[in-house]
Structures are given as C-alpha cells and as structure tokens.
PAMI-29442 format. One record per atom (N, C-alpha, C, O, CB): residue number from 1; atom name; z, x, y. Coordinates in Angstrom, 2 decimals. Glycine has a CB too. Example, Ala and Ser with C-alpha at 12.3 -4.5 7.8 and 13.67 -1.06 7.14 Angstrom:
residues 2
NODE  seq  atom        w        u        v
NODE    1     N     7.80    13.19    -5.69
NODE    1    CA     7.80    12.30    -4.50
NODE    1     C     7.80    13.20    -3.30
NODE    1     O     8.46    14.24    -3.32
NODE    1    CB     9.05    11.31    -4.47
NODE    2     N     7.08    12.85    -2.25
NODE    2    CA     7.14    13.67    -1.06
NODE    2     C     7.87    12.90     0.03
NODE    2     O     8.04    13.41     1.14
NODE    2    CB     5.72    14.08    -0.60
END
This chain:
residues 89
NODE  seq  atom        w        u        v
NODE    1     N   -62.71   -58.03   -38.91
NODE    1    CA   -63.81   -58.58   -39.67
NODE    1     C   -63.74   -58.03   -41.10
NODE    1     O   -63.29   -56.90   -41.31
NODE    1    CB   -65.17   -58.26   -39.00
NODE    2     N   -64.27   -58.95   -42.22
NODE    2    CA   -63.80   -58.32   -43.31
NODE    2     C   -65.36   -58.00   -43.61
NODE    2     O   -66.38   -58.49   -43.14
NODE    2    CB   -62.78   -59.21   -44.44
NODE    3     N   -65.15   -56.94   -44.63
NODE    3    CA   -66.50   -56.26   -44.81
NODE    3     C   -66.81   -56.51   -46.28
NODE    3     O   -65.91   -56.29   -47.09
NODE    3    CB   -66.50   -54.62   -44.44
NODE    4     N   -68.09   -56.99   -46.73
NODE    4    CA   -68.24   -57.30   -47.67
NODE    4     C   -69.61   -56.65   -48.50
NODE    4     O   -70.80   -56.72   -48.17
NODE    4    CB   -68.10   -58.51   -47.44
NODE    5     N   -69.07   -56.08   -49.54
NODE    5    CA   -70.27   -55.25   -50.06
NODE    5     C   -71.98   -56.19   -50.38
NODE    5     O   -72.18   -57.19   -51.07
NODE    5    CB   -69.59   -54.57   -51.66
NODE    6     N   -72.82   -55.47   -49.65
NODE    6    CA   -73.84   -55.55   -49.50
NODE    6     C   -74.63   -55.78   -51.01
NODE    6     O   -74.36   -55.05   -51.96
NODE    6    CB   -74.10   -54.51   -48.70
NODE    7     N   -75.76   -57.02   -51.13
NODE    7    CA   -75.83   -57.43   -52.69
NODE    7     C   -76.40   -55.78   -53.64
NODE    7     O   -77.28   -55.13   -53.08
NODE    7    CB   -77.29   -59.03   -52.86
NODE    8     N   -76.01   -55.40   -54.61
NODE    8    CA   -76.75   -54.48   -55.06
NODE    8     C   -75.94   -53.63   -54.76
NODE    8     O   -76.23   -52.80   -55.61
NODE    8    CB   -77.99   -54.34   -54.68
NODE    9     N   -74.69   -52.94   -53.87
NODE    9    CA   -73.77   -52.39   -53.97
NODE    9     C   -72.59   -52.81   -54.81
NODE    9     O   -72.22   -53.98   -54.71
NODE    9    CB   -73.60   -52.25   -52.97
NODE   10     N   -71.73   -51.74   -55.88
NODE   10    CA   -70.72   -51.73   -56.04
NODE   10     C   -69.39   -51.92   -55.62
NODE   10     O   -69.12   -51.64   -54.45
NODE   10    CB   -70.86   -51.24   -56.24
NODE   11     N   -68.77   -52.22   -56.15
NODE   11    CA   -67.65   -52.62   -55.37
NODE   11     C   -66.35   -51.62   -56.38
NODE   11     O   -66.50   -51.44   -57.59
NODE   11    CB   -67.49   -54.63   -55.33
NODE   12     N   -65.24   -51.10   -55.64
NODE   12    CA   -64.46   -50.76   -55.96
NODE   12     C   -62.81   -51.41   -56.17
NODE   12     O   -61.73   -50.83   -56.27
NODE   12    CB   -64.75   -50.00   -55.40
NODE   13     N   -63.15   -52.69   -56.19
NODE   13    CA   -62.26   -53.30   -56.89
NODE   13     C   -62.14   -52.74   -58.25
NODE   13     O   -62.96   -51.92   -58.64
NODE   13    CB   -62.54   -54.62   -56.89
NODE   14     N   -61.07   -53.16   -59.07
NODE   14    CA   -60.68   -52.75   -60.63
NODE   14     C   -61.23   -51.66   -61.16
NODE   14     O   -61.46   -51.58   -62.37
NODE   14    CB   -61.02   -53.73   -61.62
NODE   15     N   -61.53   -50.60   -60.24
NODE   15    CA   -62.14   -49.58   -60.88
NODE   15     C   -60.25   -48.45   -61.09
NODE   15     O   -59.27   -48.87   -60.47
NODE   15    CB   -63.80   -48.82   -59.62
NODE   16     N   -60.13   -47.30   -61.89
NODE   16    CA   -58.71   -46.89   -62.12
NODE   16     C   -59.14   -45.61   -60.47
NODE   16     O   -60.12   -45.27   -59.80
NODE   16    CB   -58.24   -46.03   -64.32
NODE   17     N   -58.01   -45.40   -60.53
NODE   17    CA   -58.07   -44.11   -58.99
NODE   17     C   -58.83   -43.15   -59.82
NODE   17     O   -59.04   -43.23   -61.03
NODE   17    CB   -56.21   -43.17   -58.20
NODE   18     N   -59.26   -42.12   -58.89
NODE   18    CA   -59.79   -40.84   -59.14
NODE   18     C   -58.30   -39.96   -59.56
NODE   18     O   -57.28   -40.10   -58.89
NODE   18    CB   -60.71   -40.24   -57.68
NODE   19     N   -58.38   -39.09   -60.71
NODE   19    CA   -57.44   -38.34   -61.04
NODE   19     C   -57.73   -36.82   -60.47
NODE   19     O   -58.77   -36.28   -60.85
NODE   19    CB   -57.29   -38.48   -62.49
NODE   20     N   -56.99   -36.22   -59.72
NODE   20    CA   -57.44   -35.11   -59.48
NODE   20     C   -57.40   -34.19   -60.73
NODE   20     O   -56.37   -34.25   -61.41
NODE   20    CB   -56.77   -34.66   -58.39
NODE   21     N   -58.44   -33.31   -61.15
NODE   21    CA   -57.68   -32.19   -61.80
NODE   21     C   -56.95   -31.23   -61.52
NODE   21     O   -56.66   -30.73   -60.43
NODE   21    CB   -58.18   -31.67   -62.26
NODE   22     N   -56.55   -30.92   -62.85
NODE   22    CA   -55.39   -29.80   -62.56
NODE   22     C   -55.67   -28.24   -62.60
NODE   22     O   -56.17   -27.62   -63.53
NODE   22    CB   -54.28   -29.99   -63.61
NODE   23     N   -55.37   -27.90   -61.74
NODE   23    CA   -55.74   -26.05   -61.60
NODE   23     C   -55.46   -25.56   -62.75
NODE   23     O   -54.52   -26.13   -63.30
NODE   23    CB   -54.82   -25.05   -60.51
NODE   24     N   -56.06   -24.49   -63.50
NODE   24    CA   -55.44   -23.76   -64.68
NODE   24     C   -54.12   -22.67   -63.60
NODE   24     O   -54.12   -22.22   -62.45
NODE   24    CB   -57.02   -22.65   -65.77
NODE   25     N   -53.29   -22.63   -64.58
NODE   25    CA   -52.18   -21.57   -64.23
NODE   25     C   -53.15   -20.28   -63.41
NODE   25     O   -54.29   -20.26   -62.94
NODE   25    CB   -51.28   -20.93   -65.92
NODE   26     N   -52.54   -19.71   -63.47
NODE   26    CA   -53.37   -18.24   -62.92
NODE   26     C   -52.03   -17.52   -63.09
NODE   26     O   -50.89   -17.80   -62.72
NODE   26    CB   -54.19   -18.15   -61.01
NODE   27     N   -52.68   -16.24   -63.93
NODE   27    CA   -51.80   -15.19   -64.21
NODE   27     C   -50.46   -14.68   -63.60
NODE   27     O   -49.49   -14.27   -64.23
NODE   27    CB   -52.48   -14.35   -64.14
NODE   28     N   -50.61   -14.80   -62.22
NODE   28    CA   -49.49   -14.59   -61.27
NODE   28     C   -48.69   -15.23   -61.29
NODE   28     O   -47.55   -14.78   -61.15
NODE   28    CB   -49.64   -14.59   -60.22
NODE   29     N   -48.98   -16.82   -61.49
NODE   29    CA   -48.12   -18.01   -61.32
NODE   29     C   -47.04   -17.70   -62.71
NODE   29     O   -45.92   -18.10   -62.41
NODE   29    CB   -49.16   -19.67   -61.37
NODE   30     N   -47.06   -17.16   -63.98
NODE   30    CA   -46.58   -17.28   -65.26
NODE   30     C   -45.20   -16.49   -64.64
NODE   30     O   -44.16   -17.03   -65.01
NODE   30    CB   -47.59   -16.57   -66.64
NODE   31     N   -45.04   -15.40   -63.84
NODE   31    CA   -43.76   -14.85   -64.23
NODE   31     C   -42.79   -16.66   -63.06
NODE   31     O   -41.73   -17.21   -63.33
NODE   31    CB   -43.54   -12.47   -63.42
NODE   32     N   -43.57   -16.91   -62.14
NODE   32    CA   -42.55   -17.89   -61.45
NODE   32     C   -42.06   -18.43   -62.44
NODE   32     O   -40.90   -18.32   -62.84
NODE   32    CB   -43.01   -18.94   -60.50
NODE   33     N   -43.47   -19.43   -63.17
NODE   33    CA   -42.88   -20.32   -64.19
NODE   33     C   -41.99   -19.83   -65.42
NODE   33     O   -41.66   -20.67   -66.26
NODE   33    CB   -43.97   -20.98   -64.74
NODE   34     N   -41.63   -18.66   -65.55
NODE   34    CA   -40.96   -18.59   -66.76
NODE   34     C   -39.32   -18.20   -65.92
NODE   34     O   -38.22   -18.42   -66.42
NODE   34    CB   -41.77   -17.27   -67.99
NODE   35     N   -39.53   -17.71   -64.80
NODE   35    CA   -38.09   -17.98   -63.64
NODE   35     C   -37.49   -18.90   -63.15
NODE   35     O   -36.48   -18.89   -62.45
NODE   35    CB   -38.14   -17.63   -62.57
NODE   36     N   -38.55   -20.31   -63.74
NODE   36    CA   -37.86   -21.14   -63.21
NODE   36     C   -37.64   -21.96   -64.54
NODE   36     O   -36.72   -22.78   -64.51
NODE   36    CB   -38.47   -21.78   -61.97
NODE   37     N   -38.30   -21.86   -65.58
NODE   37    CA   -37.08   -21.94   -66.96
NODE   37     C   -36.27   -21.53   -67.44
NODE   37     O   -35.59   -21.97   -68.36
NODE   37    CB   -37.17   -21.91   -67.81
NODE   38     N   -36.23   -20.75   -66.96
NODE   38    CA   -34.56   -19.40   -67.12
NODE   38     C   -33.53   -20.17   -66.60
NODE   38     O   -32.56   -20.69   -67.16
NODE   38    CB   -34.50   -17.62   -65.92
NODE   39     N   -34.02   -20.16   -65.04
NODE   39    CA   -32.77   -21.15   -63.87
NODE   39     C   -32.60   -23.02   -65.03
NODE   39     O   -31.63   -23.76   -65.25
NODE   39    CB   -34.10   -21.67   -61.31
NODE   40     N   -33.81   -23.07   -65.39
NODE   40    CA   -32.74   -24.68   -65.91
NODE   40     C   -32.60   -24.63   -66.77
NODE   40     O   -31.72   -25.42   -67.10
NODE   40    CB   -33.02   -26.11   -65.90
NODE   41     N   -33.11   -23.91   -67.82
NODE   41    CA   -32.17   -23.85   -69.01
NODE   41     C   -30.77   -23.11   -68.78
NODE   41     O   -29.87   -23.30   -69.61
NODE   41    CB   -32.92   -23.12   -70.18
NODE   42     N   -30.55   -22.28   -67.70
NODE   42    CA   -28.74   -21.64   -67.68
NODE   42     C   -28.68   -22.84   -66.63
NODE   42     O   -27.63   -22.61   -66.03
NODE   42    CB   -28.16   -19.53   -66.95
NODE   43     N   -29.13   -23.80   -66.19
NODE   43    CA   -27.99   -24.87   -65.92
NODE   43     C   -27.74   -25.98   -66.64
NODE   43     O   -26.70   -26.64   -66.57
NODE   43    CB   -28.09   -25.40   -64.80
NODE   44     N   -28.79   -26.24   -67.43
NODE   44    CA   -28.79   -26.85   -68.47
NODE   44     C   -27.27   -26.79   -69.66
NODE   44     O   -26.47   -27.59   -70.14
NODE   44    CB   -30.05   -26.31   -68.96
NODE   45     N   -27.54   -25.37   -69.68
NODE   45    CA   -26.29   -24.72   -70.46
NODE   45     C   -25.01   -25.09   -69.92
NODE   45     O   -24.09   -25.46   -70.65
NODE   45    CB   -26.31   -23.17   -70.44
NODE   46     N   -24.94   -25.01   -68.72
NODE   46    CA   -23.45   -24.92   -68.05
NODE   46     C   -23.47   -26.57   -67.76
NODE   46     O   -22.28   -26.88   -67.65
NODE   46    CB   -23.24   -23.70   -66.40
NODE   47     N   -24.07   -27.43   -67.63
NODE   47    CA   -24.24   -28.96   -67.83
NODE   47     C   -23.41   -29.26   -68.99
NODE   47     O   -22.40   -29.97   -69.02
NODE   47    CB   -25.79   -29.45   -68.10
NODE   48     N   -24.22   -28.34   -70.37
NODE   48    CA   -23.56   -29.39   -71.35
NODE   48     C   -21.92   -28.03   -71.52
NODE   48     O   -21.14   -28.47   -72.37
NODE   48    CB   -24.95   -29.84   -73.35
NODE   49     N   -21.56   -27.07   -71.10
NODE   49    CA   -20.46   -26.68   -71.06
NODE   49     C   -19.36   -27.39   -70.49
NODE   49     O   -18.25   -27.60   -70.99
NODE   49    CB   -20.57   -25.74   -70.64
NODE   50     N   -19.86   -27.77   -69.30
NODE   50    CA   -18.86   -28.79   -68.56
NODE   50     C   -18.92   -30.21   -68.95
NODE   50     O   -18.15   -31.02   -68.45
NODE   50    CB   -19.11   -28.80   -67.08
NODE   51     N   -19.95   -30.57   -69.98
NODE   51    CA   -19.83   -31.74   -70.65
NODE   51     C   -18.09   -31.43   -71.27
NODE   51     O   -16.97   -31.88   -71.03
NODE   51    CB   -21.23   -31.93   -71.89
NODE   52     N   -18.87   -30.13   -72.43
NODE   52    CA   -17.68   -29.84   -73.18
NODE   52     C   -16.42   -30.06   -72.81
NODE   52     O   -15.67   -30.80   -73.44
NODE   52    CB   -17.65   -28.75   -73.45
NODE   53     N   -16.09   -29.43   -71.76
NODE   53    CA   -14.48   -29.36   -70.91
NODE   53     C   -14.24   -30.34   -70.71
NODE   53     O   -13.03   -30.50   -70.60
NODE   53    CB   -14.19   -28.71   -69.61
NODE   54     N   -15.00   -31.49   -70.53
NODE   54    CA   -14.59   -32.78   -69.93
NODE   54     C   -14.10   -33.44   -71.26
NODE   54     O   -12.94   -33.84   -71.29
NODE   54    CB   -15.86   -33.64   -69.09
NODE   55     N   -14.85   -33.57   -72.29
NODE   55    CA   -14.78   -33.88   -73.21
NODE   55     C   -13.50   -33.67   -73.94
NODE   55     O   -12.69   -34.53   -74.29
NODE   55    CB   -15.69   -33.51   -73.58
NODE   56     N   -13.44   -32.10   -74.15
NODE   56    CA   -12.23   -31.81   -74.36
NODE   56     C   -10.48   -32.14   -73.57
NODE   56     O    -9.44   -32.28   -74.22
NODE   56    CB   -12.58   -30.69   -74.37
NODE   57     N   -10.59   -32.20   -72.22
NODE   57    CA    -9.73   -32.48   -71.20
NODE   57     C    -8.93   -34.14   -72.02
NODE   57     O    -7.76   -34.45   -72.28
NODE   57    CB   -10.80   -32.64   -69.47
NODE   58     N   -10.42   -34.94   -72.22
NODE   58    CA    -9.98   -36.27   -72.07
NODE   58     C    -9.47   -36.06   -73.51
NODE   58     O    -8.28   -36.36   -73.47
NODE   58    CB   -11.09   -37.56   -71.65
NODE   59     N    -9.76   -35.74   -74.63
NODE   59    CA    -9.08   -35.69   -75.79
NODE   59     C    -7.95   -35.14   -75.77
NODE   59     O    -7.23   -35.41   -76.72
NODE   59    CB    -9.67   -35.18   -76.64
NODE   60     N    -7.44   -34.25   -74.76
NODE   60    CA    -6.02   -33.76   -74.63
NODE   60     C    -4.75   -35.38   -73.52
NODE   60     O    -3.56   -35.70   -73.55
NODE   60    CB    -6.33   -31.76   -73.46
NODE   61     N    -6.13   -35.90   -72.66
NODE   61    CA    -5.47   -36.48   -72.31
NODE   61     C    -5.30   -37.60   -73.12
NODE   61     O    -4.16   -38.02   -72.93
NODE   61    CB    -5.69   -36.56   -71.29
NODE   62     N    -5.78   -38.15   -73.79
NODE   62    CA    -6.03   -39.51   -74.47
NODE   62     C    -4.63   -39.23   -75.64
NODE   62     O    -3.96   -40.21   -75.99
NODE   62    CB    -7.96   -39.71   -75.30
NODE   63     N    -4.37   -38.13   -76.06
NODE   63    CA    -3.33   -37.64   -77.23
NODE   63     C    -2.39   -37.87   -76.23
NODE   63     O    -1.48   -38.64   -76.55
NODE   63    CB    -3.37   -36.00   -78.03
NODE   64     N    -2.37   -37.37   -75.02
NODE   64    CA    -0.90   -37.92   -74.11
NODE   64     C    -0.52   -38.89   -74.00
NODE   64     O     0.70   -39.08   -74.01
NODE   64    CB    -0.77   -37.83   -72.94
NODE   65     N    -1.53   -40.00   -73.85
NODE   65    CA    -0.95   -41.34   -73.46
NODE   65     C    -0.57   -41.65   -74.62
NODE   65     O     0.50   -42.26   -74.52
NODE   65    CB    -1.80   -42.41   -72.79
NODE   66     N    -1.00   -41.53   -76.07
NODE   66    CA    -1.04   -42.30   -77.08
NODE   66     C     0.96   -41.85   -76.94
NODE   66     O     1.82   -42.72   -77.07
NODE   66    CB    -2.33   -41.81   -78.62
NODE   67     N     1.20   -40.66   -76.73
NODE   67    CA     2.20   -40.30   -77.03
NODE   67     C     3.49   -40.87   -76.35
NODE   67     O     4.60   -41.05   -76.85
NODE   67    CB     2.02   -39.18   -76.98
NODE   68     N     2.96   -41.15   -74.79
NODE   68    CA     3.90   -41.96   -73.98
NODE   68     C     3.92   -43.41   -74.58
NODE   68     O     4.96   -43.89   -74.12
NODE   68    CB     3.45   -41.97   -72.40
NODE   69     N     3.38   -44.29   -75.31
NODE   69    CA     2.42   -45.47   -75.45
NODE   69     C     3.84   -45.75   -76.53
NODE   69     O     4.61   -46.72   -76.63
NODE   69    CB     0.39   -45.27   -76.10
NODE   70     N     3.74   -43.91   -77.52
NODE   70    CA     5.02   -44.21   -78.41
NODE   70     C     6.30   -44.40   -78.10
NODE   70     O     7.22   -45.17   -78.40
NODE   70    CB     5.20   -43.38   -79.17
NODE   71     N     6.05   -43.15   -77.17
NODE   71    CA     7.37   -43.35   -76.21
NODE   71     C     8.19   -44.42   -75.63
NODE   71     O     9.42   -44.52   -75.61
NODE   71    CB     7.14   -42.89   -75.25
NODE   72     N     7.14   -45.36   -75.08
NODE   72    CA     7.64   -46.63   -74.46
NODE   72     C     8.08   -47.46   -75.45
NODE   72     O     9.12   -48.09   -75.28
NODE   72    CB     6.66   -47.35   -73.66
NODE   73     N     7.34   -47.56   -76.65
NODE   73    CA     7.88   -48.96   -77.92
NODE   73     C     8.98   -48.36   -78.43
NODE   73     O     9.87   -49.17   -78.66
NODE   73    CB     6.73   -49.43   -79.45
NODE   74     N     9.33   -46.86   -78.77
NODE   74    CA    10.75   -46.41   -79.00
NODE   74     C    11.66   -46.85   -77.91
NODE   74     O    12.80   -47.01   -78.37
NODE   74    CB    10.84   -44.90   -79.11
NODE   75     N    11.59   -47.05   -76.89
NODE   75    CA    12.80   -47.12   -76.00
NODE   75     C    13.00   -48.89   -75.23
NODE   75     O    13.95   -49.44   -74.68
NODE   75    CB    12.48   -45.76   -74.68
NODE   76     N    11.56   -49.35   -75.54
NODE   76    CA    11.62   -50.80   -76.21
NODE   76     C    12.87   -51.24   -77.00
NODE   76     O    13.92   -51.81   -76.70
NODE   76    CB    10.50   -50.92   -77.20
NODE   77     N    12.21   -50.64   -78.34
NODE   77    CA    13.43   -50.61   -79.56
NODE   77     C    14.82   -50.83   -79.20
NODE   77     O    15.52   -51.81   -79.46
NODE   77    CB    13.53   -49.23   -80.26
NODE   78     N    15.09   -49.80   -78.59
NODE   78    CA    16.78   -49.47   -78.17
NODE   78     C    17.01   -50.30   -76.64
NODE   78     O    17.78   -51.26   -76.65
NODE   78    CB    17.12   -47.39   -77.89
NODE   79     N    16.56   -50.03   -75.78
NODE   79    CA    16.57   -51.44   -75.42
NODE   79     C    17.23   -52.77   -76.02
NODE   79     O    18.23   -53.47   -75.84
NODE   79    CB    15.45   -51.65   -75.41
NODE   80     N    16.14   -52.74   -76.80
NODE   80    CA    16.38   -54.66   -78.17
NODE   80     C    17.62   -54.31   -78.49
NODE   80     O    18.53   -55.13   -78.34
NODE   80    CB    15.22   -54.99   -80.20
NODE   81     N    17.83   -53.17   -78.95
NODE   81    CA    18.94   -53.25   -79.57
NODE   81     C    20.43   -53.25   -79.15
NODE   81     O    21.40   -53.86   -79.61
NODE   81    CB    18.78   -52.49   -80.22
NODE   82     N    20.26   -52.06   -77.75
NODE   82    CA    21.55   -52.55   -76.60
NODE   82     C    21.73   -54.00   -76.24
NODE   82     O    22.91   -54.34   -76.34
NODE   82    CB    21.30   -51.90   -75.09
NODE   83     N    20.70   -55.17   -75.76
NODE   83    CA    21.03   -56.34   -75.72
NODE   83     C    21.36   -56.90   -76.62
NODE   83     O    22.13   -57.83   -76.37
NODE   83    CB    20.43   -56.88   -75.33
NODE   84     N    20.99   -56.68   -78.02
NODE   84    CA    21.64   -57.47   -78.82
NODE   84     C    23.50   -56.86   -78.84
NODE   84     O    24.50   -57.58   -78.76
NODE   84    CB    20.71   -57.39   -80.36
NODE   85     N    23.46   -55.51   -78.97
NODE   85    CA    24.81   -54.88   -78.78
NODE   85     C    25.57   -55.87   -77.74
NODE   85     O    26.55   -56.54   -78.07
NODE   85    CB    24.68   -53.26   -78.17
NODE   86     N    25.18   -55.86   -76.86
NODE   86    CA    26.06   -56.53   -75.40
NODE   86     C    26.15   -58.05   -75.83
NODE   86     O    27.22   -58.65   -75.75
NODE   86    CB    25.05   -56.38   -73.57
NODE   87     N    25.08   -58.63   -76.27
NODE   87    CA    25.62   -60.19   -76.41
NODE   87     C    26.42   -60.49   -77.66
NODE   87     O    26.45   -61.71   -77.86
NODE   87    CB    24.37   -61.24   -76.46
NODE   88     N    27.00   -59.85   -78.47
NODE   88    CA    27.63   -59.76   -79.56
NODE   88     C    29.29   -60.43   -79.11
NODE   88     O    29.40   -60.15   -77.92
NODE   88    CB    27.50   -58.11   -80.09
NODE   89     N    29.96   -60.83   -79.35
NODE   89    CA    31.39   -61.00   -79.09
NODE   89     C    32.34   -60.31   -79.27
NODE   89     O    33.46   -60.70   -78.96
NODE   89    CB    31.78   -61.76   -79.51
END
C-alpha cells in the first residue's frame, strides 16, 4: 500500500539529505594524521622517481631505435648498390 502524506504534513520529496557533521580533530588524532602524510608524500616521491626512470629508460630506448632505423637505410643503401653492381654487364 502506498502511503501518502496526510493533508498538512510535509513531505520529503526534493528536500537535499541531511549532512552529517564533522567531528573536530581531537588532539590525539594529529600525530596519526601527520603519519599518514609522511607515508604519501614518500610514496608520492618514489611515484614520480619511478616516473623518472621510466622516462629516462624510454629516452635511452627511443635513441636506440632511431639508431637501428639508421642502421637499416645504410644497409638499404648498399644493398641498392650491390644490385645495381650485379646487373651491370
């Protein structure tokens, strides 16, 4: 059965939720919280360190390929140029 507010009662349609409040800190709680910004800011740190390494890795690798990349159109080259050698008369 659906229940339907009685005339002269409110209704809680479109009203926003109740927000609970929030406890103030309490003195004790401050050393956790400053232990547990310690812990993410040093992983934070080692996050963007191993950003770094990665970063760096791929710039060592990216200089490799470019280098094989040369490698291959040099030996392209000679290649071209042995076939032309061989079909010569």
């Amino acid at each position: 059965m659906i229940d339907y507010p009685e005339e002269g009662e409110s209704s809680d349609k479109g009203k926003a939720p109740l927000v609970e409040e929030q406890t103030p800190m309490v003195e004790d709680q401050a050393p956790v919280v400053v232990d547990q910004l310690q812990i993410f800011q040093e992983a934070l740190r080692e996050q963007q360190e191993g950003l770094e390494r990665q970063r760096t890795a791929h710039l060592n690798l990216e200089s490799k390929v470019d280098g094989l990349v040369s490698n291959v159109g040099s030996l392209n080259d000679k290649f071209d140029q042995l076939l032309a050698f061989l079909k010569k008369p």
